[in-house]
N, C-alpha and C positions, 0 to 999 in steps of 0.2 A: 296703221290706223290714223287718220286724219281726226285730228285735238280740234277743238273752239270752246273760249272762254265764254260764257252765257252771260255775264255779269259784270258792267262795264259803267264807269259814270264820268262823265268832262266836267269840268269848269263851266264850259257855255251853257251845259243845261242842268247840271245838276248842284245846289247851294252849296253841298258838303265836299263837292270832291275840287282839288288844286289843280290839274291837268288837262290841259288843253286835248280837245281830241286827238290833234294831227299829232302828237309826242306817241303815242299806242302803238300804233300798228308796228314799225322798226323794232322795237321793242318785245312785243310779243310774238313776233317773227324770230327774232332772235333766239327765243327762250324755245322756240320749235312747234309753238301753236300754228296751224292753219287759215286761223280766221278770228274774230271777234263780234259779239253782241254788242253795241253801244246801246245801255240801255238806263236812261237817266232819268233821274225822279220828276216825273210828271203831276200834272195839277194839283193833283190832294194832297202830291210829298212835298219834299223839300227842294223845290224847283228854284232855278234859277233862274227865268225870263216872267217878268212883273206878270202878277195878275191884271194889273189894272188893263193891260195890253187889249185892243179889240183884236179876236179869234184868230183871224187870221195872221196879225203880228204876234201874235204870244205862239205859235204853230211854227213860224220861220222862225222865229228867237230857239225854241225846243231843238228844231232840227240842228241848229248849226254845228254842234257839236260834232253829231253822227257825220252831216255832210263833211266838215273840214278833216276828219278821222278817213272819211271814204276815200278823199281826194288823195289822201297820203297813200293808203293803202295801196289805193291802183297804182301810185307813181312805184310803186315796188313790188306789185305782182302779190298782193297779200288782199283777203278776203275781209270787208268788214262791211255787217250786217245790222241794221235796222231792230231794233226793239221798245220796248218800254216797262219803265216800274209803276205803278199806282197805287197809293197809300188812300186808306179807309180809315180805319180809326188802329193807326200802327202796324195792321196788318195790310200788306203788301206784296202786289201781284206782277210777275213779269209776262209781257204781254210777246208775243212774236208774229210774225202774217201779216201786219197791218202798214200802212204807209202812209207819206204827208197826205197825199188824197182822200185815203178815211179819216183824216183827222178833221182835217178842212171840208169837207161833206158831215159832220156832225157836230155844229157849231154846239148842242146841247149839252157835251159832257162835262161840263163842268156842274150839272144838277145831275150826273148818272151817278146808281146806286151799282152795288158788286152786279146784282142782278143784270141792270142795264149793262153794263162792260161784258158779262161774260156772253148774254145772247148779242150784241151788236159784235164785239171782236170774232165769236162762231159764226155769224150771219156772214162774216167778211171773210171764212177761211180762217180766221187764226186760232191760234192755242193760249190758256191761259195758266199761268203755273203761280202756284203761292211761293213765295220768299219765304225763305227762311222762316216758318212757323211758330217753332216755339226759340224765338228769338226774346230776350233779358236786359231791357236795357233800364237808365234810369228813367226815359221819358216813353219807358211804355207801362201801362198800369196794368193791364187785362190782354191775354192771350187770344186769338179769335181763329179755329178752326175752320176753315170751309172745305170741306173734302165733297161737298153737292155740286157735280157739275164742271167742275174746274176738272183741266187736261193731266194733273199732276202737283207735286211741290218739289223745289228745291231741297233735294236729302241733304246735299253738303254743301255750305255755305262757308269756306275758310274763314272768313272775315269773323265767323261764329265763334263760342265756345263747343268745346267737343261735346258739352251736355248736352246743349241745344242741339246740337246733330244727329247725337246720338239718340236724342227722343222725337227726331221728326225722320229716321232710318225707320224706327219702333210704329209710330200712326203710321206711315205711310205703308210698310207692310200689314200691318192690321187692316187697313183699309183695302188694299189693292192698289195702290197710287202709282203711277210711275211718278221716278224722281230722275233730276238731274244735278249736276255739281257747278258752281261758281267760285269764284274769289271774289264778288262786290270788290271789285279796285277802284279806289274813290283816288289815289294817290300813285305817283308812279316810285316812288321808296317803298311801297310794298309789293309791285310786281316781283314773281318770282319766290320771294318770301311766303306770297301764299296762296301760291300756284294750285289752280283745280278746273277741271273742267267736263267735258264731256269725248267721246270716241264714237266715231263710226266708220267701217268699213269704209264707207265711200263717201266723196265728198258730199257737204251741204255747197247748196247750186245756189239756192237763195232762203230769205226770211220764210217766204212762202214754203220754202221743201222742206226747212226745218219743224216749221206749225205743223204739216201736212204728217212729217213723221210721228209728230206726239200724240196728233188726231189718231192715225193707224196703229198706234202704240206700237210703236217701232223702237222698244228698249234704246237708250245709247249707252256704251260704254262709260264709267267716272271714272275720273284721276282727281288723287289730294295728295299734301306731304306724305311721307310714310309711314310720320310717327306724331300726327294730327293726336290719336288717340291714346297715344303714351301714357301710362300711370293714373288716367282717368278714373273715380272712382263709380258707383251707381246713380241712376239716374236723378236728379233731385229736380222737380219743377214748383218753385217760387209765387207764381204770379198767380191768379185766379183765371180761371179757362174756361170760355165761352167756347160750343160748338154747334155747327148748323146744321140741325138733323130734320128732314120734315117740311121744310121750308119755314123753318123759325131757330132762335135763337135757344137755345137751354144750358145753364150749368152742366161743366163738366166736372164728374168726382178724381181729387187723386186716388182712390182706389179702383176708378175704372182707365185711369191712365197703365196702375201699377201692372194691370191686368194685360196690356197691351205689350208693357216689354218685358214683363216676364215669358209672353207666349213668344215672342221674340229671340228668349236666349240673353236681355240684357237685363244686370243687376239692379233690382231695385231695393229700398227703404236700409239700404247700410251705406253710408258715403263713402267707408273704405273698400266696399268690395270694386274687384274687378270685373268690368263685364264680359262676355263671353267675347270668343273671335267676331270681329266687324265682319268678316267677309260672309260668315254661315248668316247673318242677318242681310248683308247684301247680295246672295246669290239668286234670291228671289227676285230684286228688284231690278239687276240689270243684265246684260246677254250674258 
């Protein structure tokens, strides 16, 4: 099985992560991955090349990451791929298919809604997948569902807590979603530590074969730790949860959350219970 990590951020483009691209690839070579997604927080996130930039220099600021990561890769026969993140209001989408030329031919997106990203990234061939969904942090206030349209969500997010995984395993089954697994590596002291990714029989060729898979829903295998889920207790979600059902916005009830991973097999409304086996909730979702 040929490994790639989905979920990748530099220094050159992304404000939070320390790590220069070209440092990746040797690195996760090493650890016996295949290849890599560079995919760094773009405009609405926490980007690291100015806004003030006109389009086309805030586009070449964005790429260099990816590029000086590519340059390494090939000097050692290692695959590393093109992606993007884009942040809405905390909820946030990894983008695959697309390239500097669509960026640079859509000088508008910086006024684009979810809407506009998800039919211009489908017009262009790509896929689009939600991060980490019910992700918990202190500078997110409200949770935001989009399972309308979008190619999938991120089941396993290492960087996450297991709850948070463990309740976006839970929607995504309810819903039908495919998922796939990351480490968001913003640091290279965490490679390794919180190793996850995806599997496929055969290799991914390019950004383009990757989208193309999710588009055909072409399952891929996940890897994470082995004991990600260790001692976990039932699901608990915090936050207030917005979902998009209909083409609008509506309240989501914890009671209709609780419903979702109880049908799931995973525990809810005890914090000490255990939840069922991860994999009878994963067997649905990947090959």
């Amino acid at each position: 099985m040929y490994r790639y990590e989905t979920h990748l951020h530099t220094a050159e483009g992304s404000a939070c992560a320390s790590a220069p691209g070209k440092e990746y690839p040797a690195l996760y070579k090493a650890l016996g991955y295949d290849g890599i997604f560079i995919t760094d927080h773009f405009y609405h996130g926490n980007t690291r090349p100015s806004r003030e930039l006109p389009w086309p220099e805030y586009v070449e600021a964005y790429m260099k990451g990816y590029e000086e990561a590519r340059k390494a890769g090939d000097a050692i026969g290692f695959k590393v791929f093109f992606g993007i993140e884009e942040n809405f209001e905390c909820d946030e989408y990894l983008i695959y298919g697309v390239d500097k030329a669509f960026l640079l031919a859509h000088p508008e997106i910086p006024h684009w809604s979810r809407e506009d990203m998800i039919r211009l990234v489908h017009g262009a061939g790509g896929a689009v997948m939600q991060a980490h969904p019910f992700r918990d942090r202190h500078y997110i206030s409200r949770i935001h569902l989009y399972p309308e349209d979008i190619d999938g969500i991120e089941g396993i997010n290492t960087a996450n807590t297991a709850n948070d995984n463990l309740a976006a395993l839970c929607y995504a089954r309810h819903f039908g979603l495919m998922i796939q697994a990351g480490s968001d590596t913003h640091h290279l002291s965490r490679v390794g530590e919180q190793s996850g990714g995806i599997m496929y029989e055969k290799p991914i060729m390019s950004p383009e074969d990757y989208a193309d898979r999710l588009l055909r829903r072409e399952k891929p295998g996940i890897f994470y730790p082995g004991d990600f889920f260790d001692g976990m207790g039932g699901i608990e979600i915090a936050l207030p949860t917005e979902i998009r059902r209909g083409g609008r916005w509506e309240e989501l009830s914890i009671e209709e959350m609780n419903r979702w991973f109880a049908d799931a097999g995973a525990a809810t409304g005890d914090a000490s219970a255990q939840p069922e086996d991860i994999a009878d909730i994963l067997k649905d979702l990947t090959v």
